[in-house]
N, CA and C atoms as an extended XYZ file, in Angstrom:
210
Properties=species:S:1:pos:R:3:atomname:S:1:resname:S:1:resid:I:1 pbc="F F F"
N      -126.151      -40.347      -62.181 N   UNK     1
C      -124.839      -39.951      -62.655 CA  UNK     1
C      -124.818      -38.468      -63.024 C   UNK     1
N      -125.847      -38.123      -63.689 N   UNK     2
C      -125.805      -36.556      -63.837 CA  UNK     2
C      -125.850      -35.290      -63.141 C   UNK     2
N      -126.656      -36.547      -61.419 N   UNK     3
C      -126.767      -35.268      -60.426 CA  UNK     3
C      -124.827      -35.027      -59.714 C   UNK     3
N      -124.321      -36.303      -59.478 N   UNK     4
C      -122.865      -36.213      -59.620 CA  UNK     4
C      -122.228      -35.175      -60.328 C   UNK     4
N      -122.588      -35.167      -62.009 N   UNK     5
C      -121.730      -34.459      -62.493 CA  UNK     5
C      -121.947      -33.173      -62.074 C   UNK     5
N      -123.136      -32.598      -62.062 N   UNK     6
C      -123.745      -31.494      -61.767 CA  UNK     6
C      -122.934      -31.101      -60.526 C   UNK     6
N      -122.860      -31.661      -59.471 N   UNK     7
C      -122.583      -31.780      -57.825 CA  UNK     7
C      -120.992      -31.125      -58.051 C   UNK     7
N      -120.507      -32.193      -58.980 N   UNK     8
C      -119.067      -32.104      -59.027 CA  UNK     8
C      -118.353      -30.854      -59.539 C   UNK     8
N      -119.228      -30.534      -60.766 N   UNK     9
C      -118.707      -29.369      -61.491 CA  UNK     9
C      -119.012      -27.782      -60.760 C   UNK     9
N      -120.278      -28.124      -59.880 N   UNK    10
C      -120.323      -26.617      -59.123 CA  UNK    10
C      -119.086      -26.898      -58.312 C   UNK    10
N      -119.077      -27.361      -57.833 N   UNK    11
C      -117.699      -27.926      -56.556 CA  UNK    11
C      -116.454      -27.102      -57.115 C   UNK    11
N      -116.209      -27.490      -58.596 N   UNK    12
C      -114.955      -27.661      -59.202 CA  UNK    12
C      -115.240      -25.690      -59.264 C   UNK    12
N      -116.471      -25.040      -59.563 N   UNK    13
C      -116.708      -24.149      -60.145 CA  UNK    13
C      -116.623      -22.653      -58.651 C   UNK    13
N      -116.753      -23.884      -57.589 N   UNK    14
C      -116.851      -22.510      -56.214 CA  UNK    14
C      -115.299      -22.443      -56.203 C   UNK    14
N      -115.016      -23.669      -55.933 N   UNK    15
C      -113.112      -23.546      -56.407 CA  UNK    15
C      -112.318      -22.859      -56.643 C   UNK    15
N      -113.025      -22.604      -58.139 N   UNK    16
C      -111.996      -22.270      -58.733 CA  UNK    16
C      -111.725      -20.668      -58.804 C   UNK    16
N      -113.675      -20.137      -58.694 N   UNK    17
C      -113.823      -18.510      -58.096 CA  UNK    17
C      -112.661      -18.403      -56.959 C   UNK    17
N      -112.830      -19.128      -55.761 N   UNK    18
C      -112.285      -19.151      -54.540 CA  UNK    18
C      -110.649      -18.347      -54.985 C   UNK    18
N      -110.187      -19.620      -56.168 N   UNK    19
C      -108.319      -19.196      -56.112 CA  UNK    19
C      -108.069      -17.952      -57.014 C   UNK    19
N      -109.336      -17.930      -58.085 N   UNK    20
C      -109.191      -16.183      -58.478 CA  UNK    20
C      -109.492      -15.294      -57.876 C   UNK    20
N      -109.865      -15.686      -56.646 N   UNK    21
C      -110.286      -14.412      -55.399 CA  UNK    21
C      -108.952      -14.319      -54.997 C   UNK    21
N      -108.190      -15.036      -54.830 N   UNK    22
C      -107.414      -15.127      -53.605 CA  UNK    22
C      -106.085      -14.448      -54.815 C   UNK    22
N      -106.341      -14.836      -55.942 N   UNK    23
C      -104.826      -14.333      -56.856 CA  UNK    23
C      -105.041      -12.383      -57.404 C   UNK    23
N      -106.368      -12.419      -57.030 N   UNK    24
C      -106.634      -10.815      -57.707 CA  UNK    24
C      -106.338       -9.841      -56.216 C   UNK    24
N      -106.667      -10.509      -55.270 N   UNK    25
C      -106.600       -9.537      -53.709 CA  UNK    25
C      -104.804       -9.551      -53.568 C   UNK    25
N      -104.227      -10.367      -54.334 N   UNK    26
C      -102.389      -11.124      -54.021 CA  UNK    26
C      -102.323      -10.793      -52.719 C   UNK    26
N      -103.528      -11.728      -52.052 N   UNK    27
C      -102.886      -11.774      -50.246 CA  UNK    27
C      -102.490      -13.372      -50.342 C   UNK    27
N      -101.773      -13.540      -49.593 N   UNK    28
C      -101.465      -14.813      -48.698 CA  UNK    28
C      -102.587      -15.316      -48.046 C   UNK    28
N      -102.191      -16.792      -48.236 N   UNK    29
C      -103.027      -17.894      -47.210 CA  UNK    29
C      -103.039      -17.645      -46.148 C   UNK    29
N      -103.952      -17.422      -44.813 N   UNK    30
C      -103.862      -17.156      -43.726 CA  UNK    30
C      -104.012      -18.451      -42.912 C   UNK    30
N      -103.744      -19.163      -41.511 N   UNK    31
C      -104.110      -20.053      -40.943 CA  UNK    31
C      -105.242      -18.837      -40.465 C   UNK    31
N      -106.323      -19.706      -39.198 N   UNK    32
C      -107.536      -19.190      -38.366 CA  UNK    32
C      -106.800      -19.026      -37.122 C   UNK    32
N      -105.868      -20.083      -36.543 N   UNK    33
C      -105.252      -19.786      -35.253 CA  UNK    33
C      -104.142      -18.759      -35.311 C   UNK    33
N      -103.821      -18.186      -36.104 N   UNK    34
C      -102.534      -17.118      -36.164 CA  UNK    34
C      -101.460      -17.606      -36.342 C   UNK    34
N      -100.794      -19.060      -36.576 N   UNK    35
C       -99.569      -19.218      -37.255 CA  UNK    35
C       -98.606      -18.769      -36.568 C   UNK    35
N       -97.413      -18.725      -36.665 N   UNK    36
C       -96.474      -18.075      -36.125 CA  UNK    36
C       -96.486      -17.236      -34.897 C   UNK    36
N       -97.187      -16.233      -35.033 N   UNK    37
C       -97.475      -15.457      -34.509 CA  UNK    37
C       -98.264      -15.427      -33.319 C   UNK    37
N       -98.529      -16.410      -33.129 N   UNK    38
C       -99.698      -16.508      -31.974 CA  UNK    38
C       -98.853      -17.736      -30.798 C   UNK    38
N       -97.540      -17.535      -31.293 N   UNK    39
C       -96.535      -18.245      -30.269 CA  UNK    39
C       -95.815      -17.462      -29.969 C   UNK    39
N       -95.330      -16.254      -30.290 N   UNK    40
C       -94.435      -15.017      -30.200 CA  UNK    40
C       -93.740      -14.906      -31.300 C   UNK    40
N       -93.584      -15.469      -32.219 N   UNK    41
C       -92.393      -15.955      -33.347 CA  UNK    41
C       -92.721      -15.077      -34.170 C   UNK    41
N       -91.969      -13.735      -34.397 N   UNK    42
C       -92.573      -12.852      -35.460 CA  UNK    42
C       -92.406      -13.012      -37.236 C   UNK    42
N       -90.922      -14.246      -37.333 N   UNK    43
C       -90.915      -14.160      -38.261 CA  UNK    43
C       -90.071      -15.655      -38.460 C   UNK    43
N       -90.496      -16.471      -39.952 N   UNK    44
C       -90.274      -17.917      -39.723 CA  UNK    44
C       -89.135      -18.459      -39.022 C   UNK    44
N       -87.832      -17.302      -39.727 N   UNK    45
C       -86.546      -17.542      -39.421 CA  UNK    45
C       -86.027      -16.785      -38.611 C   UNK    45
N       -84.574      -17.268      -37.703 N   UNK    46
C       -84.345      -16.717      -36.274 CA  UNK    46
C       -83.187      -15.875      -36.766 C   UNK    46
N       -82.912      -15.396      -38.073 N   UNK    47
C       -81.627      -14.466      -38.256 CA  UNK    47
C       -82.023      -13.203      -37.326 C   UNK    47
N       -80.927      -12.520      -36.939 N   UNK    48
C       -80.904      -11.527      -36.587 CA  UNK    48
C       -80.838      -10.813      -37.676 C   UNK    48
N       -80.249      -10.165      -38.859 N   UNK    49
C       -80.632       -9.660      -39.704 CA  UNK    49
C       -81.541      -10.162      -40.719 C   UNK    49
N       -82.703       -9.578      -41.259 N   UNK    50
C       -83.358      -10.191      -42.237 CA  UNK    50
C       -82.825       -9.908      -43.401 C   UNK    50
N       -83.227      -11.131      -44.196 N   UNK    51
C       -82.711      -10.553      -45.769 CA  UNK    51
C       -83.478       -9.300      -46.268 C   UNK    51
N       -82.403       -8.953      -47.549 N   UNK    52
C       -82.944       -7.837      -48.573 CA  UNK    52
C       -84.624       -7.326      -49.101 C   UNK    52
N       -85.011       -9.021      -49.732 N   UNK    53
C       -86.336       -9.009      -50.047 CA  UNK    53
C       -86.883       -8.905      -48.309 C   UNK    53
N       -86.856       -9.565      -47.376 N   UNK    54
C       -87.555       -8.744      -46.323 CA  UNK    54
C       -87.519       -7.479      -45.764 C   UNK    54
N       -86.524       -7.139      -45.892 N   UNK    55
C       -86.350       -5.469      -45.614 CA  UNK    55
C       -86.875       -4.588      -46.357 C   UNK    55
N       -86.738       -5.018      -47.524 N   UNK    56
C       -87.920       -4.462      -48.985 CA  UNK    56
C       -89.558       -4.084      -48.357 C   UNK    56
N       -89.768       -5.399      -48.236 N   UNK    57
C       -91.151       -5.792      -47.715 CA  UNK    57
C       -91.539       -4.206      -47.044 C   UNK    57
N       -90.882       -4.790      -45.377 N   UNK    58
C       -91.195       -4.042      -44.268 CA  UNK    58
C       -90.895       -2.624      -44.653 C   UNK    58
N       -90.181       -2.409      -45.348 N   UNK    59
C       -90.105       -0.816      -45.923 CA  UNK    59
C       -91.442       -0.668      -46.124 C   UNK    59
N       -91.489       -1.512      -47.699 N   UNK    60
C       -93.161       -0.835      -48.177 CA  UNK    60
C       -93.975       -0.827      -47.538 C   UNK    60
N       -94.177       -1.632      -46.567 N   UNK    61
C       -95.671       -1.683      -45.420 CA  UNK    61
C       -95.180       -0.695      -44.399 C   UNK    61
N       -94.119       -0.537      -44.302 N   UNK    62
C       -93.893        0.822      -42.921 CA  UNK    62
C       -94.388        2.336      -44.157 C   UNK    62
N       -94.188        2.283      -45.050 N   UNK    63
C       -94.432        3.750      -46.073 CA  UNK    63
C       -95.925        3.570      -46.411 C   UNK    63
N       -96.245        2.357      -46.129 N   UNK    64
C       -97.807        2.266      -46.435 CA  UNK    64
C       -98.434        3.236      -45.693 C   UNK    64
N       -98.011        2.623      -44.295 N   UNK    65
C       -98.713        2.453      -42.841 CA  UNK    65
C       -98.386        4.489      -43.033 C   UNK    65
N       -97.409        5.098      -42.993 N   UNK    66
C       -97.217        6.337      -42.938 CA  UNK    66
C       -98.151        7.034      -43.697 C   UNK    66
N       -98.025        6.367      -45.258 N   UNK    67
C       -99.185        7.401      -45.823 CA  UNK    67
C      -100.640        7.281      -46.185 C   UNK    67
N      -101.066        6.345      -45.002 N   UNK    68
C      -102.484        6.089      -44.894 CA  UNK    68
C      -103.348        7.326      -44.998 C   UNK    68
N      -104.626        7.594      -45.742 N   UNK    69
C      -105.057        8.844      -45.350 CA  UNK    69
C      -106.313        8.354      -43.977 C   UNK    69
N      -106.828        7.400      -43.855 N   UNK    70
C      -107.195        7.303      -42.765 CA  UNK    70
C      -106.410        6.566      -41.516 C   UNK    70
């Protein structure tokens, strides 16, 4: 029973590193096959205009992408 608990609690303990990795980098979940994207579909929804908060977005990553120094 103790090697269980032992078993269980590292388990619980790679875990839980895992989701404070993932909340300190604030990236998104990725699939391995490319999601969306790897069908042509650039973006979930088929509006022709995107909303506000997406236009937001793509701003900041287009001003990123500009003032990269490498």
């Amino acid at each position: 029973m103790s090697l269980f608990l032992l078993t269980f609690g590292l388990l619980i303990l790679i875990v839980s590193a895992m989701a404070v990795g993932m909340i300190v980098q604030k990236k998104s979940m990725a699939s391995s096959c490319g999601g969306l994207g790897s069908v042509g579909i650039d973006k979930a929804c088929d509006c022709d205009d995107p909303c506000d908060k997406r236009k937001n977005r793509l701003a900041k990553e287009q001003a990123w992408k500009e003032n990269r120094i490498i």
